[in-house]
N, C-alpha and C positions, 0 to 999 in steps of 0.2 A: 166607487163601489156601491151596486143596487144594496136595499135591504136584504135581498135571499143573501149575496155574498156577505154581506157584514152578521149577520146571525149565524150564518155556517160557520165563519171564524171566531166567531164569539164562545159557538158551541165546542167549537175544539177547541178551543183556552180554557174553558170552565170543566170541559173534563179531565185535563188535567189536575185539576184540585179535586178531584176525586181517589187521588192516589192516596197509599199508605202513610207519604211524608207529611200529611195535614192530619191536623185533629180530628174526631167523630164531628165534633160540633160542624166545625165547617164543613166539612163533607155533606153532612145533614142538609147545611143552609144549601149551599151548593145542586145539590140533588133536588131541592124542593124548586130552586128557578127552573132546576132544566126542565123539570116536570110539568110545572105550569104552563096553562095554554095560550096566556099573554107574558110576551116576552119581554116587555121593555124592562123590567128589572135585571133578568140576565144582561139584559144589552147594556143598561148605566151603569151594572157592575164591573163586565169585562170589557168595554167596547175598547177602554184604556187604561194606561198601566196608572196609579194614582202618581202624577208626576212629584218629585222632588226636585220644585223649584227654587229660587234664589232667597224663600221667606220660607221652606221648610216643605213639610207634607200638612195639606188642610184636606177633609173630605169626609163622608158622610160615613159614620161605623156601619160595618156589617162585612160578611163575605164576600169576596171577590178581589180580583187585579186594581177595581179602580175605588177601592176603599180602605178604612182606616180601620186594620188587624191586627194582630200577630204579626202575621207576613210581610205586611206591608211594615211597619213599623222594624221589623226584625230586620227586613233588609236596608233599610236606612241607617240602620244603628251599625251594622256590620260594615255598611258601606264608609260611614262617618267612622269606623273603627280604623279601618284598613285606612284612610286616607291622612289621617292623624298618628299611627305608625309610620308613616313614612316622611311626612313632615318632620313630626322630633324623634326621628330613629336614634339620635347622638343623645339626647335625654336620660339618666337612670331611671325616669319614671313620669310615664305621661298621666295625665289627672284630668277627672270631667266633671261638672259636677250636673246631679239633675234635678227639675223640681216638676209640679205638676199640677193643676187647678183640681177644682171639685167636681168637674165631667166625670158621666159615667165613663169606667175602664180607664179613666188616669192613672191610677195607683197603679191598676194592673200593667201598661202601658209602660211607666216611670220603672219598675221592677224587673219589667221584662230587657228595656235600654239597660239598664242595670247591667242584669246577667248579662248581658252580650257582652258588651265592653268590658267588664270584669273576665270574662269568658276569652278574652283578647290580649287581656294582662294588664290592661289600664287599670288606673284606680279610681272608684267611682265614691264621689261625696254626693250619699242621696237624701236628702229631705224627708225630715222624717215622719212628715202629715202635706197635706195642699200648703202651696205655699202664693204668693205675689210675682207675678214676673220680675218685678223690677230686684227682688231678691235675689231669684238666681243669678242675673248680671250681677249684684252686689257681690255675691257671693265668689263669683272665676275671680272677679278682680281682689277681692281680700283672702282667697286662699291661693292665687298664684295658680289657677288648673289652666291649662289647654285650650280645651274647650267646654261647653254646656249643653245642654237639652232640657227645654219648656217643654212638656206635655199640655198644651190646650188649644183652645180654637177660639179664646177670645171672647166675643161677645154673638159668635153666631149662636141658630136656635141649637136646641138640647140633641139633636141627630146626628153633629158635628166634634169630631176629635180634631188633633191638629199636635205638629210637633215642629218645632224650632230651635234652630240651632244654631248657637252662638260660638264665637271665637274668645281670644285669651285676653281680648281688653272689654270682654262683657256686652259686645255689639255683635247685631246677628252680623252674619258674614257678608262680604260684597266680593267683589274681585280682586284676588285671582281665588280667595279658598271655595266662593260660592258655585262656581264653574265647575272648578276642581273638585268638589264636594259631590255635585252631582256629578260628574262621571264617575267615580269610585262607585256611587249607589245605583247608577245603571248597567255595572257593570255586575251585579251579583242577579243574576237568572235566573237562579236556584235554589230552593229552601236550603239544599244542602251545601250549599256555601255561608248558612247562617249558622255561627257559634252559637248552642243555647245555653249548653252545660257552664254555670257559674264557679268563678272560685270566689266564694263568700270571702275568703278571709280579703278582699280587695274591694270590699265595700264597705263603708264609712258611713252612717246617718249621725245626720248633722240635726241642727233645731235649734233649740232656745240660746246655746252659744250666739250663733250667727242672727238671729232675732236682737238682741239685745248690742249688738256691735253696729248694726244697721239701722238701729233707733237713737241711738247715742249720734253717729253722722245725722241723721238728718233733725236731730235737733240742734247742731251749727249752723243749720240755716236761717235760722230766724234773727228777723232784724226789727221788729219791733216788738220785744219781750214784756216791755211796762204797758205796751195797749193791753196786752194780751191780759196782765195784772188788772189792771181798769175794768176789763169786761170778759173777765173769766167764765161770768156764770152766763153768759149771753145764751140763748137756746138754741142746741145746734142739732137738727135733724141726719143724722147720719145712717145708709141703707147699702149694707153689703151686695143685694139682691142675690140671697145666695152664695154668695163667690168667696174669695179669699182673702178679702178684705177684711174681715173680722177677725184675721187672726192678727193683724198688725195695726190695724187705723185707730181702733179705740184704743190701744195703747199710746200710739203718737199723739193722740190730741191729750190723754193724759198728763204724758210728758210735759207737752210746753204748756200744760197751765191751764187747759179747757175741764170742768167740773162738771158741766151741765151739757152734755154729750145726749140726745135724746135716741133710743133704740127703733127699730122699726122692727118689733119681737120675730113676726112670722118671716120675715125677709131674713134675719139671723144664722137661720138654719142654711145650713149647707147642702144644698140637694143639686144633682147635676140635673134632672127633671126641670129648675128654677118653676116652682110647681103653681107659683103668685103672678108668673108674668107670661107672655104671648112669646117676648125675647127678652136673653138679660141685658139689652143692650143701654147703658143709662143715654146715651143720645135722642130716642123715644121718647114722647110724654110719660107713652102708655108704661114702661117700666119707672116712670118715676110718680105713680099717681098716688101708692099706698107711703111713699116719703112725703109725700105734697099732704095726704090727709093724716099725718100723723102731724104736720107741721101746723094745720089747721085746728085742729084738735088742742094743742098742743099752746099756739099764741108764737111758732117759732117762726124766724124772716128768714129763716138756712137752711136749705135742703139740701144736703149732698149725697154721691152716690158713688160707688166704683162696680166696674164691669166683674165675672167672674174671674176673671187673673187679677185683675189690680190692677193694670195700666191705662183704665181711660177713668176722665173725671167725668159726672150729671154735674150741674147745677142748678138749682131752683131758686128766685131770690124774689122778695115781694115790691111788688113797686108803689108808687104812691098811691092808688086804688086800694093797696092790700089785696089786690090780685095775685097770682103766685105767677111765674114768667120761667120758662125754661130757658135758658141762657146755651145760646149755642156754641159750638169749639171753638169756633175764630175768637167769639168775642171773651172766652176764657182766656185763653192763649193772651190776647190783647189784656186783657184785666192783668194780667200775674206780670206781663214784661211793661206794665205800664209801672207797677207796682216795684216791680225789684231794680226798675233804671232810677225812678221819682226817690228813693228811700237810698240806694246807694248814694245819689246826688245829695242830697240831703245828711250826708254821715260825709260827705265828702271821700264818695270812695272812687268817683267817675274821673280815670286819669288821661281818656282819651284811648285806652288799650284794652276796652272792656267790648266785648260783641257777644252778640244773641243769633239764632237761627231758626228761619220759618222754613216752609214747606212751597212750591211755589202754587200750591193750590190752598195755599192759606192767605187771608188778609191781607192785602198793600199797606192798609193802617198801621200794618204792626211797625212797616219799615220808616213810616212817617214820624213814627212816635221815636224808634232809636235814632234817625240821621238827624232830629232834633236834639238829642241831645248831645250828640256826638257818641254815639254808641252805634259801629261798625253791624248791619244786618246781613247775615249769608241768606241766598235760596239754593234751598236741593229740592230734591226729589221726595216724592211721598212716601212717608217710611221712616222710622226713627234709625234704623241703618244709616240713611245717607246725612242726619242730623248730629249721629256720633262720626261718621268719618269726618265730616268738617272740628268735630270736636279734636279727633286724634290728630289731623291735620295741624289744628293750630296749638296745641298743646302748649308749645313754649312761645306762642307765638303772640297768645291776649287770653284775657282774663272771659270764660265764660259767663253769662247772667242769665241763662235759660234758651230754650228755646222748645220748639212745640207744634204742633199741626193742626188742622182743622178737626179732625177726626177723634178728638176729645183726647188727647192728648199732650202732656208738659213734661218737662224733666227740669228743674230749679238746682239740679248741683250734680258735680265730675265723678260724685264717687259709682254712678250708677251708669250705663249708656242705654237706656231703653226707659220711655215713657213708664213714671211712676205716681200713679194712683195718692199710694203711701206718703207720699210726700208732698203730693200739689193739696191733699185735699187740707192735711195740715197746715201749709202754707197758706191755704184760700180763709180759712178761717183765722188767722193773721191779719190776714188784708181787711177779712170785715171788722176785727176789731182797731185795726187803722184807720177806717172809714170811718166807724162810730165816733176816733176821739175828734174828728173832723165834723159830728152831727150828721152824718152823711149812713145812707145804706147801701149795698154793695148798685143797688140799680141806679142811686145817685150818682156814685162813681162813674157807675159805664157812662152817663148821661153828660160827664164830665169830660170823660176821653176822647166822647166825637164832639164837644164843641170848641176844645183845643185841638185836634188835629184832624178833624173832619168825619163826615158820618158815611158809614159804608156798612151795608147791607147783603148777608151771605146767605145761599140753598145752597144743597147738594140734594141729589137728585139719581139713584139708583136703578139703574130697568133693570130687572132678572132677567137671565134669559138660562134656565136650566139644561143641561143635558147635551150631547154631540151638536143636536140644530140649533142650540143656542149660542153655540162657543160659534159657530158657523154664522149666525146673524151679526154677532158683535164685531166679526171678523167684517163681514161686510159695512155695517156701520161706521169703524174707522176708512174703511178704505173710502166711503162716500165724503164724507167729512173732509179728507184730504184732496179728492178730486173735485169737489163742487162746494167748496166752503160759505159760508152766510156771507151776503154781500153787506148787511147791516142787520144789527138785534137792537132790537124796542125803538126802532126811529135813528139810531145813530153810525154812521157807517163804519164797517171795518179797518180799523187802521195799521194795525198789527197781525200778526201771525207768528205765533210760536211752533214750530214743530220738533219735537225732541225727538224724535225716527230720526232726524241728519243733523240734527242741533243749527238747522236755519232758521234765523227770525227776519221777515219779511214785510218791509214798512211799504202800505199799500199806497203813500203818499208822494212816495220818493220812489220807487223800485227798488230802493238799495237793500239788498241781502246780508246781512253779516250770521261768524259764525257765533251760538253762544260758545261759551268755557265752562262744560260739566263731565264729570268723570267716564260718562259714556252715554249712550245711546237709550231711550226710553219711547215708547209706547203711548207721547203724551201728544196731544195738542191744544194751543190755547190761542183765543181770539180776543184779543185788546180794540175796543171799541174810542170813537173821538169823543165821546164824553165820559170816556174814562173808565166806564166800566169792563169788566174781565170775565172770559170763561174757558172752565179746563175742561177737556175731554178725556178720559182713560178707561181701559179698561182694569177690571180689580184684578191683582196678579196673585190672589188666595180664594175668590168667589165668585159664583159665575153670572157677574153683573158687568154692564156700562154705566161707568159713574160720572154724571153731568154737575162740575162748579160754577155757580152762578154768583157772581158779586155785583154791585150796582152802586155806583156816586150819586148823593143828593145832596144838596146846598140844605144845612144846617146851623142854624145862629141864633135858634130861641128855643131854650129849652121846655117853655111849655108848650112849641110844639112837637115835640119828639114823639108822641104817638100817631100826629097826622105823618110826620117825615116818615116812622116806621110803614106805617099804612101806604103810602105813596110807593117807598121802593119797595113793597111786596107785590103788587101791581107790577110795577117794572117788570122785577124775577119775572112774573108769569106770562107776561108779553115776550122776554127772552126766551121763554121756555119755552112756548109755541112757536116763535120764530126756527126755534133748532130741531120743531118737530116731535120735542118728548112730552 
């Protein structure tokens, strides 16, 4: 299709929302692209319908088919309606529950899911301010609902809505309901196939109940309660950036015994603008630098952070300069399951039936650390979906002890299935008063865990590629990647091949092909190098990037040199990184 033909369909899509079934407003917005004399707006709005895929609807607010509205959202919600009456049609009574971050139009957004599903006959338990992702999961699974609905977009910029949906063991869907889900929601063409009209009496706001049930569980997880006694008053920089974290973290750290909790005031505020930062993403320095100078200010060695929902952890930790050191996802992830196998071992809780689960574009370290101690590691797929299906898989089958992703996210306990903020950062601040009763600081630790089980070095690496020609470049960049793969990165040749398009993995040493065993088919590729180093390739299946995982082995065995070791495999990354062209 030339540009005349893609504009001319564009235009007749867009005048359809000029009908009477739309509000003035959008009509307005609507009328104002057509009108304008540069079109690419109309074009990113309608060129496509905003998919509802396997992680929900993500995409940028405003008017049109390929954004996050009214429309867009109402037909999701109708569609997710209709597909959950026919699921438990034998039911007396289907139940959802929905929560929502601090983004502009969430509440609006959360209210409107509301009505609709009430509108349906469902009963709707809504949250009754912003709440934590990991709550709503908490919440299906403690009140017995169906299903769920997250209103946010996470940690993208402030232009971004997003809505996700969960099933009845508190994990977003996979197959068959995520397939199934989306056809039900492609199937509704029509504003006037969306239920608006609510019947209130089928709505329920929930709140401090469900807060205080959900704080009580995650303070069973702590296992070391008398460090925590010892070094109560330790100085702990904690920074909502905005988000929803402040409605539940400062109380958990209360809970188990933190006193000296230090505020980041301006960060406090709940604005979906996040009006202090560039992005509220805590993976960034640049979101974590008004924590970092409050920690300086301050005399504190703890920066912590959680995203606007509550499900990914920052952490900042000072190392023996008194430098302040952003700690990246692998090696969080690595700290917590280093921590919760060493402490169960140690309480004699490790009975051989105990496993954890990474991502496979997380850390190898991690798996080095549990097959030493005899603690069972799964790998899935990126996504804390495929982190609880192994969870629901093995349910009566071994005892979980967490597991976690690169992408700054942990979950430390069963009662939740979705990466929890609320609880790892509680947790993390455990761990450093653990450390302490050992003289040790958390960056002592880390420095610990690579010179027992070896040192390994992680990037990730994002290219954007915005819009119709971007989705169309990424396209082509996998397809290159799979026809003409790197013959060797940084000096050492390819010896591996993972492709999860057929789930072949192909040892360049041998020929021999075997198949892996993963529940289906993904969009990934990964190249295992002879010295050991590892890279993933994906594209993001919520953003319109290609995301490049760079890991890299160095021989480690003196810890005062662990700044040259770091310096050395940062080199590497960047030699891999130009060998693959990013």
């Amino acid at each position: 299709m030339d540009n005349k033909e893609l504009l001319a369909e564009v235009k007749a899509k867009a005048e359809k929302w000029l009908g009477p079934q739309y509000d003035e407003e959008t009509r307005k917005a609507v009328k104002a692209m057509l009108d304008s004399q540069d079109p690419s707006e109309l074009i990113d709005a309608f060129y496509k319908d905003l998919e509802f895929g396997t992680g929900g609807l993500r995409g940028i607010m405003g008017a049109g088919s390929n954004r996050m509205n009214i429309y867009t959202v109402g037909a999701a919600t109708q569609g997710l309606a209709n597909y959950l009456k026919d699921c438990f049609k034998d039911l007396p009574e289907i139940s959802v529950v929905i929560g929502h971050d601090v983004r502009n139009n969430s509440r609006k957004f959360a209210e409107l899911a509301a009505d609709i599903f009430s509108a349906n006959g469902i009963k709707v338990y809504l949250f009754d301010a912003c709440r934590p992702v990991p709550e709503v999961s908490y919440a299906i699974r403690k009140l017995g609902t169906q299903s769920g609905v997250m209103v946010t977009a996470s940690h993208n910029p402030k232009e971004y809505n997003g809505y996700k949906a969960y099933w009845s063991d508190g994990a977003q869907m996979i197959a068959p309901h995520d397939v199934e889900t989306i056809a039900y929601v492609n199937a509704i063409t029509s504003v006037d196939q969306i239920k608006f009209t609510p019947k209130k009496e089928l709505i329920t706001i929930i709140g401090k109940d469900v807060d205080n049930m959900y704080l009580d569980d995650i303070k069973t997880l702590s296992l070391s309660p008398d460090s925590i006694r010892r070094h109560h008053d330790m100085k702990i920089v904690y920074t909502p950036i905005h988000g929803t974290g402040s409605m539940l973290v400062f109380d958990s750290l209360k809970k188990w015994g933190f006193d000296n909790v230090i505020h980041v005031p301006e960060q406090d505020i709940q604005s979906g603008d996040f009006p202090t930062v560039d992005s509220p993403n805590p993976e960034n320095s640049e979101a974590m630098t008004m924590g970092i100078a409050k920690a300086k200010e301050t005399g504190a060695s703890l920066v912590l952070a959680s995203d606007p929902d509550s499900d990914r952890i920052g952490l900042v930790v000072r190392d023996s300069n008194g430098e302040y050191q952003l700690v990246n996802g692998n090696q969080i992830v690595m700290i917590f399951l280093y921590y919760i196998i060493t402490r169960n071992k140690e309480l004699g809780k490790i009975t051989g039936n105990e496993y954890c689960v990474k991502t496979i574009v997380t850390t190898e370290t991690i798996k080095r650390i549990a097959e030493a101690n005899q603690v069972k590691c799964f790998d899935c797929y990126t996504g804390f979906k495929w982190i609880a299906d192994v969870m629901r898989n093995m349910e009566s089958e071994g005892r979980y002890l967490g597991g976690g992703e690169e992408s700054y996210g942990f979950l430390p306990e069963t009662f939740v299935r979705d990466k929890d903020a609320v609880s790892s950062i509680t947790l993390m601040c455990e761990i450093a008063a653990w450390a302490a009763d050992r003289n040790q600081t958390l960056y002592d630790l880390l420095i610990d865990i690579y010179l027992q089980y070896g040192f390994s070095r992680e990037k990730g690496v994002s290219v954007v590629r915005p819009g119709k020609s971007g989705a169309d470049e990424i396209v082509a960049m996998m397809k290159n990647f799979r026809e003409n793969p790197p013959k060797e990165l940084a000096g050492s040749r390819i010896a591996l091949i993972k492709d999860y398009s057929d789930l072949n993995c192909r040892n360049l040493v041998t020929g021999e092909v075997t198949k892996m065993n993963f529940p289906t088919t993904s969009n990934v590729l990964q190249f295992f190098t002879e010295a050991g180093d590892k890279v993933s390739v994906r594209p993001s299946g919520t953003e319109p990037k290609i995301k490049f995982y760079v890991e890299v082995r160095k021989d480690f065995d003196d810890k005062g040199k662990y700044e040259d070791t770091v310096k050395a495999a940062e080199e590497k990354i960047s030699r891999v990184l130009k060998d693959l062209g990013v």
